[in-house]
N, C-alpha and C positions, 0 to 999 in steps of 0.2 A: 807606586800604586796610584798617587794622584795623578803622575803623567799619563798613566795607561787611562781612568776614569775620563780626563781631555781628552786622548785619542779617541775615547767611543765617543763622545758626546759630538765632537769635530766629524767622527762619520756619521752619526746618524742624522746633524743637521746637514751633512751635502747631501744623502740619500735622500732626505725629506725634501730639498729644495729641489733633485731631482726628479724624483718618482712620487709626489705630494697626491698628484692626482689621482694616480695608479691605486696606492696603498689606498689611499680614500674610500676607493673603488670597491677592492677588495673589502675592507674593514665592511662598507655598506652591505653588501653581499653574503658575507659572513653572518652580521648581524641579525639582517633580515632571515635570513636559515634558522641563525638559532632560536629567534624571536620566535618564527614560525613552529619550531619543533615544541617550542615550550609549551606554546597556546594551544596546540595541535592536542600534546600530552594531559593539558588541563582540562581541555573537553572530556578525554577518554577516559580521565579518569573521576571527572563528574559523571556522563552517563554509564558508569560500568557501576559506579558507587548508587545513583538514582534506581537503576533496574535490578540490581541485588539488595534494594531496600524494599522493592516493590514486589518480587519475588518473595521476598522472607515471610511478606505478611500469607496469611494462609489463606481457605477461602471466604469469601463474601459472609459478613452476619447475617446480612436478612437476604430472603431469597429476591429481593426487589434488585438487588443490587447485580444479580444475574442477567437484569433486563438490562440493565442501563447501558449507555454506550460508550461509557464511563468506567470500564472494569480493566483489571490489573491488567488483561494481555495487552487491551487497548493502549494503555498507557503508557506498558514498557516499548510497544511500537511507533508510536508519537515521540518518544524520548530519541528514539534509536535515531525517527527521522528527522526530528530537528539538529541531535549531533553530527547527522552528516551532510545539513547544509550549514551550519555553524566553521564547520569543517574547510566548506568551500569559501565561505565567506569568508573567512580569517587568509585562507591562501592567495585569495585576489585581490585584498587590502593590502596586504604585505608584499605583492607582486607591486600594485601601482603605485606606493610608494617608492619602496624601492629602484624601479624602473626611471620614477621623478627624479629620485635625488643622485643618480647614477648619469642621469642626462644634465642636471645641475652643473657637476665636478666635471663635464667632457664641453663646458660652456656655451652650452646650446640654451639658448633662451626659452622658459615654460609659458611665460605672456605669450612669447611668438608663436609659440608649438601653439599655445592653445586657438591666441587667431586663425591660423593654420585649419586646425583641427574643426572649427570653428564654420570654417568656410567651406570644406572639405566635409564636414557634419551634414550642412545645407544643401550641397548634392547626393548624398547617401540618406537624406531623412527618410526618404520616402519606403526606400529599401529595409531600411530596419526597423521599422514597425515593426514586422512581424519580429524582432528581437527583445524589441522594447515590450510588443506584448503576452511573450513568453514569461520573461522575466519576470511583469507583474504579476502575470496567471499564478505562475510558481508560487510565490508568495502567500496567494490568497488558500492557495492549494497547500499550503502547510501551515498558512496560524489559523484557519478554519477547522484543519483538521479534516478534512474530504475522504483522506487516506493516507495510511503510511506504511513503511516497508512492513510485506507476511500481510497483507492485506488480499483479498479476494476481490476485485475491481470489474465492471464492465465497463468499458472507456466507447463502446458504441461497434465501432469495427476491431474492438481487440478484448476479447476474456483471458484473466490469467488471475497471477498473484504477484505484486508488487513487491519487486528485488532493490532499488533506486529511488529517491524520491528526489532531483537536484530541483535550481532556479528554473532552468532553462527545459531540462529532460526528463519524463520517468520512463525508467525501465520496467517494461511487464514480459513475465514468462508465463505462456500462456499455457495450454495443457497435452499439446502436442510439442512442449520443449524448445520451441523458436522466442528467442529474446526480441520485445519489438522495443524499439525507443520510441514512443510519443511526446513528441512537444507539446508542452502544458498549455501556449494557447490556442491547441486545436480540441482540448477536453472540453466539448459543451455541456454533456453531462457525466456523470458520473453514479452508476451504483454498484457501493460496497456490500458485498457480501456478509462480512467478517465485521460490520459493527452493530452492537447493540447485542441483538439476537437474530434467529433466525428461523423458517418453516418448511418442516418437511409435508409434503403434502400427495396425497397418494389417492387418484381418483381409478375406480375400476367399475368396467363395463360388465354388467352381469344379466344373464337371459331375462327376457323381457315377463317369464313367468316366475320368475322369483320371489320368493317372502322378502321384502327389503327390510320391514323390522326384524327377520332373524338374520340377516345377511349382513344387516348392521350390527345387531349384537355378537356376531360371531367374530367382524374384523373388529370392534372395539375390545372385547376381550385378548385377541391377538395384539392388538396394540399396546392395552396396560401390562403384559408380559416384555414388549419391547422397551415399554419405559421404564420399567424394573430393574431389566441389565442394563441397560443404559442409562440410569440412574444421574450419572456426573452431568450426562451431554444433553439432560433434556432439562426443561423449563413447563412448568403444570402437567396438568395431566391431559391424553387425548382426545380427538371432540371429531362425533360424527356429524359434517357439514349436511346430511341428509341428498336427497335427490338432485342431482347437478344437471342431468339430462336427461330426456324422459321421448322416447318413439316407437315406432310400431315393431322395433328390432330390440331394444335392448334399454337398460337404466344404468346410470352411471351415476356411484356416490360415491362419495368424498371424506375421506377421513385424514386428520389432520395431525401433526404434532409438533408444539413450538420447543426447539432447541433453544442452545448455546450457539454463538456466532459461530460460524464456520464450520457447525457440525451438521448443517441438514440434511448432506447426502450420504453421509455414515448413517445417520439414522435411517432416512428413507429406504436406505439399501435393504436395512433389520425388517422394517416396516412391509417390505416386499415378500421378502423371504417367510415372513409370519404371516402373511394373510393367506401366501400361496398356501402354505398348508392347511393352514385353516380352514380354508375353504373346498380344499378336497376333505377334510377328516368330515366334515359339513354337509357334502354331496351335494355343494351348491355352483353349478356352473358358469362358467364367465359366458358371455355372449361371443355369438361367432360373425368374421366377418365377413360371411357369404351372405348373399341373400337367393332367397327364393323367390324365382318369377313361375306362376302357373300362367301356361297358355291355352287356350279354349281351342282346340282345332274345329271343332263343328261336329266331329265325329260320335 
């Protein structure tokens, strides 16, 4: 038994004296996976435990808390997207370490690489700028909180709802289904849809001989019916902006109603359907958009 114990021990120091590097290599790579898988799995199951905590609680105490920009959905979509740049973060620390220490064991010098790199930096500065200010943009784009994935975004040349939030890219799908990637530091502004709250807002042109106080009171009563059944998705009650426009064809007023974030075109849609009728059971007519020219012929 002890001769056989000497024979492993005799080959595993000639494999080691052989293959030291290789195995090295391997063991690094190994490591680095599992390292990665671990960290990967501990995020997941921080924000899965974070968003079924945030989930549990029920809804808002006071109704202020409706407003804020600050509520559970908001929340659990901040969580969602900082886990998945946590995500990428963790894979490309663990990528360049590992890549170092794998170039270490193959005796490549990291001083030199980095002079190299270094000097080879100095000709490419210029070019990746625009890398460098992705990466920053990203950043500011997620511990600001700007937007995060299940967001409704206007990024300028692109409307949709936010699938991605990475360093470098977010993904928007917009409403005709096409997936755009925009690089974060081409976002100069941004508005979100889907925080805080939100305004459905419904202006209609009505003949120019109209009762506009009954015409008002007809669509505000239309309206406190909408906000009835809609009860979860609205925020106070409706408000007649009064006369928005005012000429020798027609009046157009405004009536309003403040949602929940991301509900104003659900509402607004209600808000159409109830005036329309209302306004025929009303016998009050919208204005038309022809107009009348009289010409004088002489005759």
């Amino acid at each position: 038994m002890l001769d056989f114990l000497i024979a492993v021990v005799d080959w595993f120091r000639a494999v080691w004296n052989d293959w030291h590097s290789l195995i090295r290599i391997v063991l690094i790579i190994v490591g680095a996976m599992l390292a990665r898988w671990i960290l990967l799995a501990s995020v997941k199951r921080v924000v899965s435990s974070l968003v079924s905590g945030i989930k549990a609680k029920k809804a808002p105490r006071r109704q202020l808390d409706l407003a804020s920009p600050i509520n559970q959905e908001r929340v659990v979509q901040r969580t969602r997207t900082m886990g998945s740049v946590m995500r990428n973060f963790i894979t490309w620390s663990i990528a360049l370490v590992a890549i170092s220490a794998v170039l270490s064991e193959l005796g490549i010098s990291m001083s030199a690489l980095a002079t190299g790199a270094g000097i080879l930096g100095a000709g490419l500065g210029f070019g990746a700028q625009s890398l460098v200010k992705d990466l920053i943009s990203g950043l500011f784009i997620v511990f600001e909180d700007q937007f995060g994935v299940g967001d409704t975004v206007n990024l300028g040349e692109v409307t949709g709802v936010v699938e991605s939030v990475g360093l470098r890219v977010t993904q928007v799908r917009d409403f005709d289904g096409v997936l755009w990637y925009v690089r974060n530091g081409e976002v100069i502004r941004v508005g979100n849809h889907t925080q805080g709250w939100s305004r459905a807002m419904l202006d209609i042109a009505l003949d120019y001989v109209t009762d506009v106080t009954n015409a008002q009171n007809v669509l505000l009563k239309a309206a406190n019916a909408v906000a009835t059944d809609y009860a979860e998705n609205v925020i106070d009650k409706p408000e007649a902006w009064g006369i928005q426009v005012l000429n020798g064809n027609q009046i157009v007023v405004r009536v309003v109603q403040r949602t929940k974030a991301g509900k104003a075109d659900e509402v607004g849609r209600a808000l159409r359907l109830a005036a329309k009728h209302a306004l025929d059971e009303a016998g009050i007519k919208l204005a038309s958009d022809s107009t009348v020219i009289n010409v004088n012929t002489g005759k």
